[in-house]
Every structure is written in structure tokens, then in C-alpha cells.
N, C-alpha and C positions, 0 to 999 in steps of 0.2 A: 337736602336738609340734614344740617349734623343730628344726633342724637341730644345733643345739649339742646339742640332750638327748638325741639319738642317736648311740648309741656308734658302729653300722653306719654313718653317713654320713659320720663323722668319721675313721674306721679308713680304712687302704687295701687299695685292691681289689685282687685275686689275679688274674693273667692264665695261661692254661694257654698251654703251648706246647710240642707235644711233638715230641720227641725220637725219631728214626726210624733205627736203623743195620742195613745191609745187606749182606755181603760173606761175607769167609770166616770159619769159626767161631774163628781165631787172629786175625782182624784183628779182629773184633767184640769179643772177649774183652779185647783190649788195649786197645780205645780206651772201655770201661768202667771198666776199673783203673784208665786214666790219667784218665779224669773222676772217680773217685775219690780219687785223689790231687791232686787239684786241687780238691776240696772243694766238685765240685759238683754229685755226684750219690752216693747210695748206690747198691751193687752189687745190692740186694735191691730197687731202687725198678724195675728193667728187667722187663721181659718175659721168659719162657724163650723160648730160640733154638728156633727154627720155620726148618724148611727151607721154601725158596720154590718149589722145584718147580725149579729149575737147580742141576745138580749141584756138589756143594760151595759152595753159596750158602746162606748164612743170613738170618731175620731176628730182631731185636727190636726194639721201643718202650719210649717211658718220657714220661708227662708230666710237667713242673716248671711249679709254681706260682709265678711270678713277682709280686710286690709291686711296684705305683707307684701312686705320692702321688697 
């Protein structure tokens, strides 16, 4: 098969890149909204906040699947 007659080699590839926030459960909470609001991540794509074991410290994650040519 040529390279033209596959749609996979012709598509572009997805790069993961994730997304790691850490702090207090009001600074976390916001800085989700406001990538929300910025249209670059859904609220539901995060992780549930996990304490890290230092009080009043939180965490969550989130992968985004980046697209290039």
C-alpha cells in the first residue's frame, strides 16, 4: 500500500501532553474554570483533586491530545 492509500499516514498524529496542577483546592478549582473558559480544556477531562499528603495541598491531572501536521 502507497502512503497516499492510507488514511493513518496521511491524518495527523496526536501528541499527549499532560497537564499537571498543584496547590490549594481554590487555586486549582480556578485555574480549571478559567481553562475552561478559554476553551481549552473541559472541567470533566481533569482528574478528582487528591490530596498530596501537605496540608491544604491539592492535586489533579489531565491529558490533552495535541494534533500536528
Amino acid at each position: 500500500m502507497t502512503p497516499s492509500n492510507n488514511p493513518q499516514e496521511s491524518s495527523p498524529k496526536k501528541y499527549p501532553v499532560k497537564h499537571i496542577l498543584k496547590g490549594s483546592r481554590k487555586a486549582i478549582i480556578n485555574t480549571i474554570h478559567t481553562l475552561y473558559l478559554l476553551r481549552y480544556a473541559e472541567i470533566l477531562e481533569w482528574s478528582p483533586l487528591q490530596p498530596t499528603g501537605i496540608p491544604g495541598e491539592f492535586i489533579t491531572m489531565m491529558t490533552k491530545y495535541i494534533t500536528l501536521g
